[in-house]
MDAnalysis code that builds the backbone (N, CA, C; Angstrom):
import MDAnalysis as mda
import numpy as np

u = mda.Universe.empty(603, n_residues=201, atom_resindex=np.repeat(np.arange(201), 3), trajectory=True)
u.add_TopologyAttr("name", ["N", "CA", "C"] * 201)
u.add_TopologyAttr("resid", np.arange(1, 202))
u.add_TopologyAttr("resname", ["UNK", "UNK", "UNK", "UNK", "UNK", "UNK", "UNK", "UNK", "UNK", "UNK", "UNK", "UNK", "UNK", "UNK", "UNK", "UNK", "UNK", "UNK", "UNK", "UNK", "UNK", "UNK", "UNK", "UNK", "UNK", "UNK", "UNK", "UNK", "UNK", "UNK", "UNK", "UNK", "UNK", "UNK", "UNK", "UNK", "UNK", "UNK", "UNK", "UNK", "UNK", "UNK", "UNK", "UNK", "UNK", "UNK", "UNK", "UNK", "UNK", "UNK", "UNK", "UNK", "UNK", "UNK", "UNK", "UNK", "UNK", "UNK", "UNK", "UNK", "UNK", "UNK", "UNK", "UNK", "UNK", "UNK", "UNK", "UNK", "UNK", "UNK", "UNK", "UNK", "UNK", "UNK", "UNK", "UNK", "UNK", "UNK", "UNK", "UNK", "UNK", "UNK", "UNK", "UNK", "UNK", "UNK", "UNK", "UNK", "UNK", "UNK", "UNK", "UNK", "UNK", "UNK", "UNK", "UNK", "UNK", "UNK", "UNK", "UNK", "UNK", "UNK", "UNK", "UNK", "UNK", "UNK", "UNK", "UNK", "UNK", "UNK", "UNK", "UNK", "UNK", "UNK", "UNK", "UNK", "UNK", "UNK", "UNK", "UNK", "UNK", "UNK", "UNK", "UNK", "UNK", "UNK", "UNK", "UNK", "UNK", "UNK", "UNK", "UNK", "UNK", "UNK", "UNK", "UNK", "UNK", "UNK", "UNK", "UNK", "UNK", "UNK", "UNK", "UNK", "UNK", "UNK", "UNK", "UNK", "UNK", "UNK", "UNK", "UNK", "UNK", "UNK", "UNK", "UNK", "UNK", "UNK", "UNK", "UNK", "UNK", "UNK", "UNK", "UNK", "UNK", "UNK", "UNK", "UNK", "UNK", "UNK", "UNK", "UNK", "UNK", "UNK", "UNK", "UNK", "UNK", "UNK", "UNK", "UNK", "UNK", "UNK", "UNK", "UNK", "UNK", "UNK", "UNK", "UNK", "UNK", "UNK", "UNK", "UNK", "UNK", "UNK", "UNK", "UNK", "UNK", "UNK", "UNK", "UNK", "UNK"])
u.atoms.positions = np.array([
    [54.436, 344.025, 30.738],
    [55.127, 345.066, 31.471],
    [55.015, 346.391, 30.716],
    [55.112, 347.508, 31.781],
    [54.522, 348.801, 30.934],
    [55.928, 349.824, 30.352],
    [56.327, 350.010, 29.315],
    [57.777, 350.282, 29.356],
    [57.259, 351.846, 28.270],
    [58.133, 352.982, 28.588],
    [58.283, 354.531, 28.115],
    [59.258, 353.936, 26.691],
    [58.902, 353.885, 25.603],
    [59.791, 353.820, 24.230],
    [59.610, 355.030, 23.448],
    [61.361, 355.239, 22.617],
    [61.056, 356.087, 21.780],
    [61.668, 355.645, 20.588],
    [60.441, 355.972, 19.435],
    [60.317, 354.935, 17.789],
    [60.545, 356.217, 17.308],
    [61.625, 355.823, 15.846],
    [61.665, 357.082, 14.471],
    [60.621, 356.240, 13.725],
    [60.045, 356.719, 13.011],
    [59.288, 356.459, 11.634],
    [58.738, 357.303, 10.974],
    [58.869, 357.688, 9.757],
    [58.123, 358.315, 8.607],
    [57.038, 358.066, 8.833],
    [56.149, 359.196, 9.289],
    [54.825, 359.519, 9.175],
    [54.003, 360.300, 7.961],
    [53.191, 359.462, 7.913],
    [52.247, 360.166, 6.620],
    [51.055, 360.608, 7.303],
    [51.311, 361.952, 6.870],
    [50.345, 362.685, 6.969],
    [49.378, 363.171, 6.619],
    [48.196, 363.169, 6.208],
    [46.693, 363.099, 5.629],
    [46.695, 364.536, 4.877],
    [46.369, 364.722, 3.503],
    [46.208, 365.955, 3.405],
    [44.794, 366.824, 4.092],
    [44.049, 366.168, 4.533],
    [43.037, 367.374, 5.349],
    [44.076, 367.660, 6.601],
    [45.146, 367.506, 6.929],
    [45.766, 367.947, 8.091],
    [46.592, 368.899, 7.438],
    [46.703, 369.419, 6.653],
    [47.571, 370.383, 5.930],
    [47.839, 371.941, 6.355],
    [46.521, 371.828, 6.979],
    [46.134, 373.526, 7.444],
    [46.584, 373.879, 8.836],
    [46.801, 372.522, 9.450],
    [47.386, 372.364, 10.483],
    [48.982, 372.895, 10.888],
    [49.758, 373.646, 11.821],
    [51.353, 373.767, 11.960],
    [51.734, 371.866, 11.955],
    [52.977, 371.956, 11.530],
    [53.291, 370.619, 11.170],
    [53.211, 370.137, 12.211],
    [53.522, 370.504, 13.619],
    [53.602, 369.605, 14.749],
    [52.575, 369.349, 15.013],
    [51.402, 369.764, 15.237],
    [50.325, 369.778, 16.014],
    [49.204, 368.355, 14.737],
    [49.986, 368.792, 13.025],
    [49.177, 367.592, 12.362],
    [49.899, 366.426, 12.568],
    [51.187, 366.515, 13.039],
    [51.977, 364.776, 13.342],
    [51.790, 364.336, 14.183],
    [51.180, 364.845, 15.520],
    [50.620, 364.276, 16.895],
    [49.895, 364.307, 16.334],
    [48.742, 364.700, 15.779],
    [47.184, 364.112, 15.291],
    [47.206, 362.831, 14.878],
    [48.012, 363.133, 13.842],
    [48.126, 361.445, 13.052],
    [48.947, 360.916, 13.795],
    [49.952, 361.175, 13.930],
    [50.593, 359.638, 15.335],
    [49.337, 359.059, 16.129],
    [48.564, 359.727, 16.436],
    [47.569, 359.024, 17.728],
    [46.465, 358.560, 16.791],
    [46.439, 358.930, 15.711],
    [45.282, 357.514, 14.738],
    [46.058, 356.911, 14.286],
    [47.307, 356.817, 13.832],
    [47.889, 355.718, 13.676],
    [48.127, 354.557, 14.611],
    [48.710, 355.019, 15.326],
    [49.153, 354.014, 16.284],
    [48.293, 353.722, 17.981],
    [46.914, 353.856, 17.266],
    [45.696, 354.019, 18.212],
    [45.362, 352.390, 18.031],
    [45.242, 351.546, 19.256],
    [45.429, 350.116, 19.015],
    [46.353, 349.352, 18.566],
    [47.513, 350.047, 18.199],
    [48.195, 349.319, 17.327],
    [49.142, 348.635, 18.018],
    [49.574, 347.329, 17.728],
    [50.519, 346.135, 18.254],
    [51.453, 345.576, 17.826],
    [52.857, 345.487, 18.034],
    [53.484, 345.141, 17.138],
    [54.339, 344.202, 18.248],
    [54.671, 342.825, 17.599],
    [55.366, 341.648, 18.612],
    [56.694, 342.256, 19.255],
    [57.554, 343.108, 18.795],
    [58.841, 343.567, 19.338],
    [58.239, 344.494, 20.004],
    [57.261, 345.630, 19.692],
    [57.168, 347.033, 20.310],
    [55.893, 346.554, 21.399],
    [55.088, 345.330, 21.552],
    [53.942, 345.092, 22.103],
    [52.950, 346.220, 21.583],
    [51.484, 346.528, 22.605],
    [50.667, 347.224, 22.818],
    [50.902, 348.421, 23.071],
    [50.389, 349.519, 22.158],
    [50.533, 351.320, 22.196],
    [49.498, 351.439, 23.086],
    [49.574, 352.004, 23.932],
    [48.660, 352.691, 24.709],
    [48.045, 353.847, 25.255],
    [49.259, 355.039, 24.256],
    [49.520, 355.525, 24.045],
    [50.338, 356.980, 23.722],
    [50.264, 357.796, 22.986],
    [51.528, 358.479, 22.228],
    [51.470, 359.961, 23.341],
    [52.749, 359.643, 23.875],
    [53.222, 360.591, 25.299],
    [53.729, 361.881, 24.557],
    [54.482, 361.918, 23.731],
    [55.167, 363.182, 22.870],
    [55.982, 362.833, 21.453],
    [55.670, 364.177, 21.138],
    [56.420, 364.098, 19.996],
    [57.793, 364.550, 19.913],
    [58.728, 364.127, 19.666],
    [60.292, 364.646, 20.548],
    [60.942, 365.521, 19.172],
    [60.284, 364.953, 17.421],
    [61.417, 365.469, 16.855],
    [60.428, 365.302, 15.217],
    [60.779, 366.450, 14.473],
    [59.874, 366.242, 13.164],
    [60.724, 366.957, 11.950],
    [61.529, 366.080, 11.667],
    [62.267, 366.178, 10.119],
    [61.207, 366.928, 9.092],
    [62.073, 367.373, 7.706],
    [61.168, 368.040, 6.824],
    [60.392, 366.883, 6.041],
    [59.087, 367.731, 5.130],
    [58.193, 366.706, 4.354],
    [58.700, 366.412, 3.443],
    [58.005, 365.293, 2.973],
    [58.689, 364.433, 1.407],
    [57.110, 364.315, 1.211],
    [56.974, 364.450, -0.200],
    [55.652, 364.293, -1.157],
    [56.025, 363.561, -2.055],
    [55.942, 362.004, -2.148],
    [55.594, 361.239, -3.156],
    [54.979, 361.393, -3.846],
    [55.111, 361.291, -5.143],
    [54.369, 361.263, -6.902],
    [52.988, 360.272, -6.604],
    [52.632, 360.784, -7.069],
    [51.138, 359.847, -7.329],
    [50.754, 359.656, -5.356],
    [50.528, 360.126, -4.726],
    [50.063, 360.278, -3.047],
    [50.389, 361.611, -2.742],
    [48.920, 361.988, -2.352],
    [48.615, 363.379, -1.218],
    [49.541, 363.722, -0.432],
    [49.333, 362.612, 0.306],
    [50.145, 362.544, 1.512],
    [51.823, 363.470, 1.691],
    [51.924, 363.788, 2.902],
    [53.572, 364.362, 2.936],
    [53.583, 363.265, 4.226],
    [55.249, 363.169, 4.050],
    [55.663, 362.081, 4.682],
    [56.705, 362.829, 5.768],
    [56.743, 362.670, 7.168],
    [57.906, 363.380, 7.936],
    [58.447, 362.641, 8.858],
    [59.532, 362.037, 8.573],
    [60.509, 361.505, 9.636],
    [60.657, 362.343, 10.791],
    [59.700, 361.407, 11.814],
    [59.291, 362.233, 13.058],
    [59.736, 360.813, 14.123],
    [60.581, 361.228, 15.424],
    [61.070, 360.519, 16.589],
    [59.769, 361.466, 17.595],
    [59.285, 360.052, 18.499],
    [58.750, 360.176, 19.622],
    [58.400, 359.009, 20.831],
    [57.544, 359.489, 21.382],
    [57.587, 358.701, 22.793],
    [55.995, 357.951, 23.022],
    [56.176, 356.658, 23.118],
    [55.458, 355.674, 23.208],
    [54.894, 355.224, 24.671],
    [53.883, 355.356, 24.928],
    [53.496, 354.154, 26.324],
    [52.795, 352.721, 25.947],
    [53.913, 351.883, 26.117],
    [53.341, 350.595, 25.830],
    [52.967, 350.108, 26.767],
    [52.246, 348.519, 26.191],
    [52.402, 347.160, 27.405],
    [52.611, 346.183, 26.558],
    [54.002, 345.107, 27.237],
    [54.322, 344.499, 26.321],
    [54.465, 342.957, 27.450],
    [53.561, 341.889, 26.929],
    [53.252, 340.704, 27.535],
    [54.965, 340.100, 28.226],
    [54.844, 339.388, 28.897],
    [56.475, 339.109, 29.656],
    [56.320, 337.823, 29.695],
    [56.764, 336.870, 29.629],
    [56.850, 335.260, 30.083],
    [56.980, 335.491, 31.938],
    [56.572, 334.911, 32.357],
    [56.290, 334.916, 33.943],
    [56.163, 336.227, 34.930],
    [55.555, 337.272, 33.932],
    [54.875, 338.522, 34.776],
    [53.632, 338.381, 35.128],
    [53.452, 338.763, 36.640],
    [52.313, 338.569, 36.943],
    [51.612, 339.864, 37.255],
    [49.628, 339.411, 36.382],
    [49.162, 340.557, 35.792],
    [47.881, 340.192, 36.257],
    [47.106, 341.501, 36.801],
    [46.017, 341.463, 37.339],
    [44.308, 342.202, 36.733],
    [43.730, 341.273, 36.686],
    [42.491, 341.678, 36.039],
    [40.674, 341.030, 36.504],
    [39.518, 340.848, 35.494],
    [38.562, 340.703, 36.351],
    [38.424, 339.776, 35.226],
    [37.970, 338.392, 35.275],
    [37.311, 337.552, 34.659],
    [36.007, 337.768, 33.777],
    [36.591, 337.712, 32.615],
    [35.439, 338.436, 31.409],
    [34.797, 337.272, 31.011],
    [35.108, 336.206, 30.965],
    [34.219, 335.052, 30.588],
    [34.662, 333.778, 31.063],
    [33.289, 332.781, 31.019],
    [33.587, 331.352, 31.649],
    [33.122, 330.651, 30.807],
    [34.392, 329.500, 30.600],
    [33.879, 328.477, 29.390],
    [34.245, 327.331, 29.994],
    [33.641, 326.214, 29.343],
    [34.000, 324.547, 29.715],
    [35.409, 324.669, 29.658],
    [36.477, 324.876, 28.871],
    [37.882, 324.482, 28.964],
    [38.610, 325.596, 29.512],
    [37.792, 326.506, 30.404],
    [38.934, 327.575, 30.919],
    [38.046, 328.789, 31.183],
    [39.070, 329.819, 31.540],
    [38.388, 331.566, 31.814],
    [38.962, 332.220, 31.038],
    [38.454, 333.323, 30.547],
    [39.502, 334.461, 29.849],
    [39.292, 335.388, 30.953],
    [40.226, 336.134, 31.410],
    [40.585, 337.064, 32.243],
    [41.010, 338.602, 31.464],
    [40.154, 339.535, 31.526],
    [40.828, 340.726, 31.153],
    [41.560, 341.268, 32.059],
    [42.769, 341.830, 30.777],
    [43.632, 342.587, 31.677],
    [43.805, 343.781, 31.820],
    [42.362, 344.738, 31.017],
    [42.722, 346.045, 30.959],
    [43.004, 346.204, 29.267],
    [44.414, 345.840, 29.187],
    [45.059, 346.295, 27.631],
    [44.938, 344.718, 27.163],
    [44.581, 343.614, 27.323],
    [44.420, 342.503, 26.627],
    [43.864, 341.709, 27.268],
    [43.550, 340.097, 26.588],
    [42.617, 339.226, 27.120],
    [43.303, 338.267, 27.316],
    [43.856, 337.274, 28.614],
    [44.303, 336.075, 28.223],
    [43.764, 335.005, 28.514],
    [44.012, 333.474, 28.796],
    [43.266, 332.532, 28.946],
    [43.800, 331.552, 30.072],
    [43.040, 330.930, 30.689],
    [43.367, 330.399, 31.844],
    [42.358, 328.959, 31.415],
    [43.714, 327.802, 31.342],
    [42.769, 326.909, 31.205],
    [42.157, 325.844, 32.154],
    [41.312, 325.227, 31.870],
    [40.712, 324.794, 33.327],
    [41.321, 323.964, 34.605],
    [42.495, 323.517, 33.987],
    [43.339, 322.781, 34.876],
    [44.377, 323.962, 35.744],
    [44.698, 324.869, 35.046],
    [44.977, 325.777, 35.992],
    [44.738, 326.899, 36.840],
    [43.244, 326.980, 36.951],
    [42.023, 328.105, 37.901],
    [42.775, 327.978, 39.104],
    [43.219, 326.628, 38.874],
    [42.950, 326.711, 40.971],
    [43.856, 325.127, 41.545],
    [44.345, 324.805, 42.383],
    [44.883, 323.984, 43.025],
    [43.958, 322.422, 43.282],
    [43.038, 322.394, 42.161],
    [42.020, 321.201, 42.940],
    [41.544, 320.691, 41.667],
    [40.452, 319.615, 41.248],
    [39.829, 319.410, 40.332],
    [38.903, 319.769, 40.394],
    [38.487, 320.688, 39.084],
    [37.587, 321.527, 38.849],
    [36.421, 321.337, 37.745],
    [35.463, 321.715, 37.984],
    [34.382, 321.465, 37.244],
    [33.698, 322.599, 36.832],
    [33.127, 322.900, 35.471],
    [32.354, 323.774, 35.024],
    [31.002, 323.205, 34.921],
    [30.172, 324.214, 35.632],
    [28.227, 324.212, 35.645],
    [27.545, 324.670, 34.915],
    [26.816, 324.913, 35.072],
    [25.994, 325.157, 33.994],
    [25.524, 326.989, 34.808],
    [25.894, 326.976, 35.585],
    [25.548, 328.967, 35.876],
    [26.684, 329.279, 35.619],
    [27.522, 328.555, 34.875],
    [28.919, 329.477, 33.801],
    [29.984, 329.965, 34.928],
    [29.959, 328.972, 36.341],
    [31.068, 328.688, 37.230],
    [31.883, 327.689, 37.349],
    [33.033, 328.194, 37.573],
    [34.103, 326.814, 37.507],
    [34.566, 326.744, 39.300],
    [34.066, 325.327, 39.538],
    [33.880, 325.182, 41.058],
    [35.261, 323.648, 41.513],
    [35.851, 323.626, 42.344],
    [36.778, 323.314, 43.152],
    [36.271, 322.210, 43.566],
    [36.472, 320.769, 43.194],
    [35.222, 319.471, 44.005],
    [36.073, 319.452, 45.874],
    [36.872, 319.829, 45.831],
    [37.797, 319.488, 47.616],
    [37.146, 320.859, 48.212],
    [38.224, 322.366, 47.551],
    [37.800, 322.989, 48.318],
    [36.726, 324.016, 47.885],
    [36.033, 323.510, 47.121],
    [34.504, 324.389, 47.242],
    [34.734, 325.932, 46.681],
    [36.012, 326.161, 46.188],
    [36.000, 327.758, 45.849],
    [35.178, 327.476, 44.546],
    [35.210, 328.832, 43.695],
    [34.245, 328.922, 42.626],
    [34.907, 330.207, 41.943],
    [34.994, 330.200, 40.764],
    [35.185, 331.360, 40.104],
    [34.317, 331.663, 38.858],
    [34.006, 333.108, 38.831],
    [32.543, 333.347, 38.077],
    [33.277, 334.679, 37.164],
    [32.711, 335.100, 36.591],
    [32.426, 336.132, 35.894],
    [32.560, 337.887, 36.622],
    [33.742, 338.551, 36.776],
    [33.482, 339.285, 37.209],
    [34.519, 339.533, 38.502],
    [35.060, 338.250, 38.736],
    [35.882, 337.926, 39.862],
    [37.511, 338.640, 39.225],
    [37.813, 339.356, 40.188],
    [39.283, 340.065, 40.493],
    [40.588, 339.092, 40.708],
    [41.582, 338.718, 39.795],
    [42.566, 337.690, 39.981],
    [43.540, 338.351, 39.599],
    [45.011, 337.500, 40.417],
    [46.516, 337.656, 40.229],
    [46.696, 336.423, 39.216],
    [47.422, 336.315, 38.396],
    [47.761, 335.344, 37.595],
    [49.057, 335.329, 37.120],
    [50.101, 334.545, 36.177],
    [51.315, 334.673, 35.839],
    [51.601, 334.286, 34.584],
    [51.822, 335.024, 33.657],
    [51.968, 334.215, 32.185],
    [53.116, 333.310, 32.183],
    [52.467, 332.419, 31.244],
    [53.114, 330.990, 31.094],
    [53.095, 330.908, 29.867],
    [52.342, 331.883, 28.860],
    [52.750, 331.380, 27.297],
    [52.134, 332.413, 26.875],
    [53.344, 332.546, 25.603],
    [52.711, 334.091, 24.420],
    [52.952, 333.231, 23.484],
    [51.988, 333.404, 22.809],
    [52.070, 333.214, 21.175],
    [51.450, 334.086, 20.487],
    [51.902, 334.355, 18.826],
    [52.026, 335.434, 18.006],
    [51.457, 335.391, 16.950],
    [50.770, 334.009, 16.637],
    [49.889, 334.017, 15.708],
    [48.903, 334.359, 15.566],
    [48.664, 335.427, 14.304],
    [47.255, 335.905, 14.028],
    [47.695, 337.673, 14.362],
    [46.873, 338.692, 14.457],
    [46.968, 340.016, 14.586],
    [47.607, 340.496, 16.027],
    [46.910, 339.506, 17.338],
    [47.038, 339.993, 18.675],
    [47.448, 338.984, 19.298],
    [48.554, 338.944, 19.785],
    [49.017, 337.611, 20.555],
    [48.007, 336.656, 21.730],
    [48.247, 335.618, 21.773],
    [47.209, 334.886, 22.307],
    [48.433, 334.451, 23.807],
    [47.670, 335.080, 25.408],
    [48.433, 334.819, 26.217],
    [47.775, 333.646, 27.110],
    [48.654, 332.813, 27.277],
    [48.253, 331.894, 28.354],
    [48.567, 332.039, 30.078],
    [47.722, 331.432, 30.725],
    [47.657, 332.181, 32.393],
    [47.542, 330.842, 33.240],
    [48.151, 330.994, 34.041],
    [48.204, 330.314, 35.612],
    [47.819, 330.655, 36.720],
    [46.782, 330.290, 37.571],
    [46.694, 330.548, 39.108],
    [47.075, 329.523, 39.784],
    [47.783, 328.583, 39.796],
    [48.141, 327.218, 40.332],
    [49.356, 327.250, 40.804],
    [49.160, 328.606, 41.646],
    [51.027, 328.870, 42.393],
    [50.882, 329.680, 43.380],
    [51.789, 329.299, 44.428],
    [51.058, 330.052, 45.790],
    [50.994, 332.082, 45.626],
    [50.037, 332.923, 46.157],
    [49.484, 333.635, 46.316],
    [49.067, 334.313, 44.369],
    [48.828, 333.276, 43.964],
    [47.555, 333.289, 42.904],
    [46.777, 333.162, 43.018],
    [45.685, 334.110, 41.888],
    [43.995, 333.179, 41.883],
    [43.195, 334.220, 42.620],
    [42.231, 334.035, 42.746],
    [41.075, 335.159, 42.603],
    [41.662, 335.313, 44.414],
    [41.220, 337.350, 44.575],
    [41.744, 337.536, 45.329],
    [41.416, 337.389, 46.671],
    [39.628, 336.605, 46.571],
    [39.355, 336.510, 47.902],
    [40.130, 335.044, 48.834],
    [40.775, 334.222, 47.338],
    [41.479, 333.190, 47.930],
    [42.525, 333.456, 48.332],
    [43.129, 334.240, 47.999],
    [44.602, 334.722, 48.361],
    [44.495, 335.523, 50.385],
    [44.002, 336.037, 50.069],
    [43.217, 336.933, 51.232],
    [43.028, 335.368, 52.386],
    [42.019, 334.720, 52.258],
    [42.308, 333.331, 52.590],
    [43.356, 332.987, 53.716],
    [44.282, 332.520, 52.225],
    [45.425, 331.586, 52.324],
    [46.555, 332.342, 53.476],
    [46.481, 333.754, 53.286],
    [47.156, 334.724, 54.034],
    [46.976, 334.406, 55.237],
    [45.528, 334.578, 55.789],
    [44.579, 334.416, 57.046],
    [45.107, 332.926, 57.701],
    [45.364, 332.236, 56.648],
    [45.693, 330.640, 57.073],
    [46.482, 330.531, 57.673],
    [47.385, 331.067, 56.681],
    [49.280, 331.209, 56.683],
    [49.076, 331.763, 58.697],
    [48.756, 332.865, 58.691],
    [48.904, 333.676, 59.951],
    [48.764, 333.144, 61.428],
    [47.305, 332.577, 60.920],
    [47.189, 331.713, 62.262],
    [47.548, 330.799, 61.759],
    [48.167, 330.002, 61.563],
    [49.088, 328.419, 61.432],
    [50.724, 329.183, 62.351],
    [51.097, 330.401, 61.550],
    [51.917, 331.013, 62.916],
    [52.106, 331.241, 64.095],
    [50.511, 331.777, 64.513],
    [50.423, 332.302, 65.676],
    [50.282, 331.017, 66.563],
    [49.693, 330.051, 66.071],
    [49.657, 328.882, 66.447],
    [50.822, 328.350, 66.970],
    [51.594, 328.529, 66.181],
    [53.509, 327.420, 66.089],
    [53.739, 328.310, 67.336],
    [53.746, 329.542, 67.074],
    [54.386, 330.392, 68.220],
    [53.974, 330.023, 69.602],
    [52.818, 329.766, 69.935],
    [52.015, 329.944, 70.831],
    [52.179, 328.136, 71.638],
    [52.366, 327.276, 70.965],
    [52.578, 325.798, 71.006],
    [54.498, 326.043, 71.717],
    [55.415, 326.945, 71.151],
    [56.261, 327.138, 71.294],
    [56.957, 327.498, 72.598],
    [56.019, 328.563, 72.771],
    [56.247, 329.171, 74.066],
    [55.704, 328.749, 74.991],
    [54.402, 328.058, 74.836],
    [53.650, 327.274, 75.967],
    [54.998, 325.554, 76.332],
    [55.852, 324.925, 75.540],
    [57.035, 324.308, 75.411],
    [57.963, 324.622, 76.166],
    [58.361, 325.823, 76.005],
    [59.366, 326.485, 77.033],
    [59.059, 326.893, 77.979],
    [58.114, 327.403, 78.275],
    [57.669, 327.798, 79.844],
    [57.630, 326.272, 80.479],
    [57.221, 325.567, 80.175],
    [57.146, 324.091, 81.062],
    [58.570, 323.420, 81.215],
    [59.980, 324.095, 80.346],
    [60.732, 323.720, 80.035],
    [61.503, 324.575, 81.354],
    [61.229, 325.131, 82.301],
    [61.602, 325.906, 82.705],
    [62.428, 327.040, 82.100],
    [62.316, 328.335, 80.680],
    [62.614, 328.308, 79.986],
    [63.403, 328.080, 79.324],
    [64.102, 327.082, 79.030],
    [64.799, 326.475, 78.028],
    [64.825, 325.590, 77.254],
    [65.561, 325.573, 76.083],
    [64.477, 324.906, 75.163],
    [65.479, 323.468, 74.712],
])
């Protein structure tokens, strides 16, 4: 989920930024600092909207650097347990897909692509043995996280399409089409019921 935060922290500031007015070198360095940067409480920077506030410098002994307790404003994305997040399938492997999402990669494993038993080929598609769908490389999906974990630098997210209007979007599109006429149908069975009913039902 994409959330507006605002972080204090002592920023160090590079002495080639020196020549710089102080504000204009603490947005410099805020945005190489915290360019990629991820942190499990604050999630994914995506990045640095303003600078709201810049205390005076401190120069530590033995470091260049000046240091300025500076407050500002963050654009994150920060992974959710059952948010559902949309992206294009960056790779196909025997035990699953990774799906990009834009700001991260998560994984979809092969039991949950799709509503059926599924098989991976050898043209690096994972195919449906009932209903014949297929998902490849490149394909546009809704999905729903089902697991974050935090080990290592970048959290590792796990993904589901195995829930109704999930899964790549030409299936969804589909299922809609299904849904509709299976309605128009009921309706139509309905009213053809009551008219013979003299209408009443």
């Amino acid at each position: 989920m994409f959330y507006l935060t605002e972080v204090e922290d002592h920023i160090r500031v590079e002495p080639k930024l020196f020549g710089l007015p102080t504000l204009e070198a603490v947005d410099m360095q805020l945005r190489e600092t915290y360019l990629d940067y991820y942190d499990k409480e604050l999630g994914q920077v995506i990045s640095v909207i303003e600078v709201l506030e810049v205390g005076g410098g401190v120069i530590i002994p033995g470091d260049g650097a000046a240091y300025y307790k500076t407050s500002f404003k963050l654009l994150v994305w920060k992974p959710e347990m059952h948010e559902i997040v949309y992206g294009a399938i960056a790779e196909i492997a025997s035990f699953g897909a990774f799906i990009n999402m834009g700001i991260m990669r998560g994984m979809i494993h092969i039991s949950q692509t799709m509503e059926d038993y599924v098989s991976f080929s050898k043209t690096s598609t994972l195919t449906g043995k009932a209903t014949k769908r297929s998902l490849k490389e490149g394909d546009l999906c809704l999905a729903r996280i089902v697991a974050i974990s935090h080990k290592g630098e970048e959290p590792k997210i796990g993904l589901t399409m195995r829930q109704p209007g999930l899964g790549k979007m030409e299936w969804i599109k589909e299922d809609q089409m299904k849904k509709e006429k299976e309605a128009k149908k009921a309706l139509a069975i309905e009213a053809k019921t009551t008219k013979k009913s003299g209408g009443k039902k």
